[in-house]
C-alpha positions in Angstrom: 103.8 73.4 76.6 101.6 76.7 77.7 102.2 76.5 81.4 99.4 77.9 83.6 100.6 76.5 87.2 102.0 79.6 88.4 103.8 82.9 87.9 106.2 81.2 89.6 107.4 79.1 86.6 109.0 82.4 84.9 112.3 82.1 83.3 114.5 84.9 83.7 114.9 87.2 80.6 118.1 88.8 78.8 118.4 91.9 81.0 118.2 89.6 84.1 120.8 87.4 83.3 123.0 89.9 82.2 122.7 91.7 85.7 123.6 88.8 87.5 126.4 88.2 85.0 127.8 91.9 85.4 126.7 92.0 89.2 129.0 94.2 91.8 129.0 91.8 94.8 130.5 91.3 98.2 129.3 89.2 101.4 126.0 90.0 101.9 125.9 88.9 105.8 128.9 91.2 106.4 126.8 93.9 104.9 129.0 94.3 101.8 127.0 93.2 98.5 126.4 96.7 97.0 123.7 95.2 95.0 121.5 93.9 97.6 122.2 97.2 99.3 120.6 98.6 96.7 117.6 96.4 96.1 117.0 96.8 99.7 116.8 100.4 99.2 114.9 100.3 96.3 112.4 98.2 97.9 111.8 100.1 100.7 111.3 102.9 98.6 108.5 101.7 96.7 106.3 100.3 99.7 107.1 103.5 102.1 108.8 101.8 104.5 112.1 102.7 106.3 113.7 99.8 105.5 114.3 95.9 103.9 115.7 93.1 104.2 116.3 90.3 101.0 115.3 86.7 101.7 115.8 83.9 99.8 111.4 82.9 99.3 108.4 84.8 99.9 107.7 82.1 102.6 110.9 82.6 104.9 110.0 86.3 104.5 106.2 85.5 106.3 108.2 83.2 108.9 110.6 85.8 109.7 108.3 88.4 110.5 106.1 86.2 112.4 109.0 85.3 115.3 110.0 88.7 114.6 106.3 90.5 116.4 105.6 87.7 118.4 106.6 85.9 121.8 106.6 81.8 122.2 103.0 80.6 122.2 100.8 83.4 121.3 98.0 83.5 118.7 97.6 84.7 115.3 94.8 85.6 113.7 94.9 84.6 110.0 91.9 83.8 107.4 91.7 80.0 107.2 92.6 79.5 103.4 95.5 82.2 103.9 98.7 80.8 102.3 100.4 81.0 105.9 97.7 78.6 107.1 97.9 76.5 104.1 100.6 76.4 102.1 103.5 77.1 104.7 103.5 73.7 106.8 102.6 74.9 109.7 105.9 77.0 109.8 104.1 79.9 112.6 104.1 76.6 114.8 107.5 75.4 114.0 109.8 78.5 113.7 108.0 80.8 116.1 105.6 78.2 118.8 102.5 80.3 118.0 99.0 78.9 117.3 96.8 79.9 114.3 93.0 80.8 115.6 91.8 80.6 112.0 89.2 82.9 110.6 86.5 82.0 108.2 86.1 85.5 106.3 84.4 87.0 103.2 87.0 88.0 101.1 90.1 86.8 103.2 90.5 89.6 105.4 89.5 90.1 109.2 86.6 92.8 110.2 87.2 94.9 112.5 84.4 93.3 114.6 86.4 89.6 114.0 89.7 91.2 115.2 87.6 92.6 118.4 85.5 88.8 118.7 88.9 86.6 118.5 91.1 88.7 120.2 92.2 87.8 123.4 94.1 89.5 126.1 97.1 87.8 127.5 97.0 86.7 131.4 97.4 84.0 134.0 96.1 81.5 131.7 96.4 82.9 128.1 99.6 83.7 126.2 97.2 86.1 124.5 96.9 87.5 120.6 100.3 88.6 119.0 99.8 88.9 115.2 97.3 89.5 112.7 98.3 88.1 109.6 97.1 89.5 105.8 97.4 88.4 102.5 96.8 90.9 99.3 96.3 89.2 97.3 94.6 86.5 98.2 95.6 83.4 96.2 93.5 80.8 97.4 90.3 82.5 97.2 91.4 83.6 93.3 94.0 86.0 93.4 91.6 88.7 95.0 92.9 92.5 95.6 92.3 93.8 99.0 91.0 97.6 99.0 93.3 99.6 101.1 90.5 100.3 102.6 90.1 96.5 104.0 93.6 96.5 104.9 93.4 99.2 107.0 90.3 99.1 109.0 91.6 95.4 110.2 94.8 97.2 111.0 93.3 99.9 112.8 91.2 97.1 115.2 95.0 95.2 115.7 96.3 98.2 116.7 93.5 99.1 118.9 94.5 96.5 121.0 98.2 96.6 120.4 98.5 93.4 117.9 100.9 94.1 115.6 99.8 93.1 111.5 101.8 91.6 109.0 101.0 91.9 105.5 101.7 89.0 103.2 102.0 90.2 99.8 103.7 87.9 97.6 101.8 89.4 94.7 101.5 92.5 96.6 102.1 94.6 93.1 99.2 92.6 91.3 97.2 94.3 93.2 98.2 97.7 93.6 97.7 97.4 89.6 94.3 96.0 89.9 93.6 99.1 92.3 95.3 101.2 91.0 97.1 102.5 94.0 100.6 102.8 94.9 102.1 100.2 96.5 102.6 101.8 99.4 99.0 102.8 100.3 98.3 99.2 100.9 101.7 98.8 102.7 100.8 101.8 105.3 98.7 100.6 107.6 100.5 97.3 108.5 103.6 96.8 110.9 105.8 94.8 108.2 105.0 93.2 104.5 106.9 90.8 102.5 106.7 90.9 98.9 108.0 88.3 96.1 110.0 89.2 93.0 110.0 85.8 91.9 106.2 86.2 90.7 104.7 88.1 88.1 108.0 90.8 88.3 109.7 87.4 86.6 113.0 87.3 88.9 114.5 83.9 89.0 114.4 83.7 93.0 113.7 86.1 96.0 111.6 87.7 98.0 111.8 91.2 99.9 110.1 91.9 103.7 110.1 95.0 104.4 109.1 97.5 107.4 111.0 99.9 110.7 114.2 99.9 110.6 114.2 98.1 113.8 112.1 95.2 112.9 114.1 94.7 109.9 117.7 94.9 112.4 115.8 92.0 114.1 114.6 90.0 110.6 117.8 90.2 109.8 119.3 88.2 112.4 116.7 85.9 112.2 117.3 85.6 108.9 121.0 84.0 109.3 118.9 81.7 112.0 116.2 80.0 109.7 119.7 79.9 107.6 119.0 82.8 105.1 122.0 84.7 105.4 123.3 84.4 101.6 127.2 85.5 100.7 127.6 87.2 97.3 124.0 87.1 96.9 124.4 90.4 93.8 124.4 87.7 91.7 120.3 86.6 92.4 119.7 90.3 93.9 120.4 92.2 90.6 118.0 90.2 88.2 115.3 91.6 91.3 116.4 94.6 90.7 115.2 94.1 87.3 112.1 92.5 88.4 111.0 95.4 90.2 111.3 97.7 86.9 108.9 95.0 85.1 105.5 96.3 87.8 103.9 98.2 84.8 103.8 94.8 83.3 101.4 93.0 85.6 98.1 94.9 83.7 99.0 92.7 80.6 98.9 89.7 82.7 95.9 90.8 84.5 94.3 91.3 80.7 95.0 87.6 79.7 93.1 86.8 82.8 89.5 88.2 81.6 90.7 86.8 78.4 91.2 83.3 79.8 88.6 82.9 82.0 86.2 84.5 79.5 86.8 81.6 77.2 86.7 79.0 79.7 83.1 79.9 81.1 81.9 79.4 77.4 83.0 75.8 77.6 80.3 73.4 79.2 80.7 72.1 82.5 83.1 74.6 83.2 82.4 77.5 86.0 84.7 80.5 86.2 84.8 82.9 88.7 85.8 86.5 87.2 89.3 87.1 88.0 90.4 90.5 89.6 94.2 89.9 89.0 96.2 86.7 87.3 94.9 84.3 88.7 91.4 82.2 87.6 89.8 79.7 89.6 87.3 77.3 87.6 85.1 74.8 88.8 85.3 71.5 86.7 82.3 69.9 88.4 79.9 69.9 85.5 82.2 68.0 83.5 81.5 65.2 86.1 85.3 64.7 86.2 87.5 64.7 88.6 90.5 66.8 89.1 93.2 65.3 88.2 91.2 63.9 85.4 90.7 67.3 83.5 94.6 67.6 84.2 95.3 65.0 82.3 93.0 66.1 79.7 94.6 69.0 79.8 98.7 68.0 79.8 97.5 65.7 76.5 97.3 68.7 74.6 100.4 70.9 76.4 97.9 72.4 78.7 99.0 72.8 82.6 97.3 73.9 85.2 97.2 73.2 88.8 94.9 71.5 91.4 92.9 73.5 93.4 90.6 70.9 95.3 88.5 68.3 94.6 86.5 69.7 91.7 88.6 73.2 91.1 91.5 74.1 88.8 93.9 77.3 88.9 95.2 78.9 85.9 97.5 81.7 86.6 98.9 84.3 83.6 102.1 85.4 83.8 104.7 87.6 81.6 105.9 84.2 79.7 102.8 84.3 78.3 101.8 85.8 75.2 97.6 86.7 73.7 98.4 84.4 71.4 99.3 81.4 74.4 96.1 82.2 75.7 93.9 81.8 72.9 96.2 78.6 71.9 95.1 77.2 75.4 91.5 78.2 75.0 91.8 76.0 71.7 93.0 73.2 73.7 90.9 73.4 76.1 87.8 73.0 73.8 88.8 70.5 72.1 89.6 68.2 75.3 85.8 69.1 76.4 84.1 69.2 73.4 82.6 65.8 74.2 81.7 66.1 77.5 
């Protein structure tokens, strides 16, 4: 089976598993597990910030950070298809009693003059604007990579008006490779990012937020709250130390991409959108099928992918996946359409 659901679905190579066979470890929420010590470090490191803090999924990481910058019943400003908006079950209102003011934007990131528009000042009557929330890159809208640029000139309008910005980048390095910028350039301008190992870096489970050292202090407690405070947790922290060695790796991905969605837009009824990292969004309308029809099509000949709307598929490379998986797929593929 060639498995194009997610970069989630990654299995853990040798070097990881021996790491988390060899692991040093002691209770993490004593402070003691020398391995998440060092992955903590080691994270921080590489997006310029002073410290981080490990947490068990990429989405506890955005929920954290959200009660961390905000007070009960303040607004965030997020892009509507953002993965905290959609994917996170309405955790901002569950964990932290804030409301989403949802933005429709061009390439899932606040202007300046939207930031300014939807802001609004807390007083008698309104608990007011505490977070603008990010995403680089952008899953739903096809795995886009945000120009630091982008990232910053929405930053610079939060911070105008004292709004603190959280960044989420689950496959924050995907596109620092697309860019090719560091890391930490698109880290600098925000307040606090959260970052997934368990993505294209291939690490069996874990996420990483990251930011001041007194934001994290704070994280950290609410952490053990949302019940993320782990005990000899070296054992899953060392394969993401691995994980964060495998970041030159993500280009290869990003290559079977264009090669994937090159040979999809050849096959009729099929529209592809040119991906920018791993991840290809194509629109199965002209096939007149729906959905879960050309799924099925699909799993017939060991094909998965994953539903992306009425009429839209995503296909997402990741480091399982060989040239020759791709083109394998592409086969596949064809022959379930050839037909139509």
């Amino acid at each position: 089976m060639i498995d194009l659901r997610s970069d989630t679905v990654t299995k853990p190579d040798d070097s990881m598993r021996d790491a988390a066979r060899t692991a040093d470890v002691g209770d993490d929420v004593y402070g003691e597990d020398p391995t998440v010590n060092d992955l903590e470090a080691r994270a921080a490191d590489l997006v310029g910030t002073e410290a981080a803090l490990y947490v068990p999924s990429g989405t506890m990481g955005n929920q954290i950070a959200a009660r961390v910058h905000t007070e009960r019943g303040q607004e965030v400003l997020a892009d509507r298809q953002s993965h905290v908006v959609k994917y996170e079950l309405g955790g901002l209102a569950q964990h932290a009693d804030l409301q989403v003011r949802m933005l429709e934007t061009d390439r899932g990131v606040p202007s300046p003059a939207q930031i300014a528009g939807e802001y609004v000042a807390e007083d008698l009557h309104r608990p007011g604007t505490g977070l603008v929330c990010l995403e680089n890159t952008h899953n739903a809208r096809g795995g886009l990579a945000i120009a630091p640029e982008e990232i910053a000139a929405a930053a610079d309008a939060a911070r105008e008006r004292d709004v603190p910005v959280h960044l989420d980048g689950a496959r924050l390095f995907n596109a620092a490779t697309a860019l090719d910028v560091p890391a930490a350039e698109l880290v600098d301008p925000v307040d606090s990012v959260m970052f997934c190992l368990s993505k294209g870096l291939g690490a069996p489970v874990g996420s990483m937020l990251a930011g001041s050292e007194e934001f994290i202090e704070r994280a950290r407690r609410t952490r053990k709250l949302l019940g993320g405070g782990m005990r000899q947790a070296g054992i899953v922290a060392a394969p993401g130390l691995q994980a964060l060695e495998n970041v030159s790796d993500l280009e290869t991905d990003h290559e079977h991409a264009r090669l994937l969605a090159d040979g999809l837009a050849d096959i009729d009824g099929f529209d592809v959108r040119a991906p920018e990292t791993n991840i290809v969004l194509v629109d199965v309308a002209g096939t007149s099928l729906e959905t879960e029809a050309v799924l099925e099509r699909l799993e017939e000949r060991n094909v998965l992918a994953t539903p992306f709307g009425p009429t839209k598929i995503r296909c997402c490379t990741h480091r399982d996946l060989s040239r020759d998986d791709i083109e394998t797929a592409l086969e596949a593929v064809k022959d379930a359409f050839d037909t139509i």
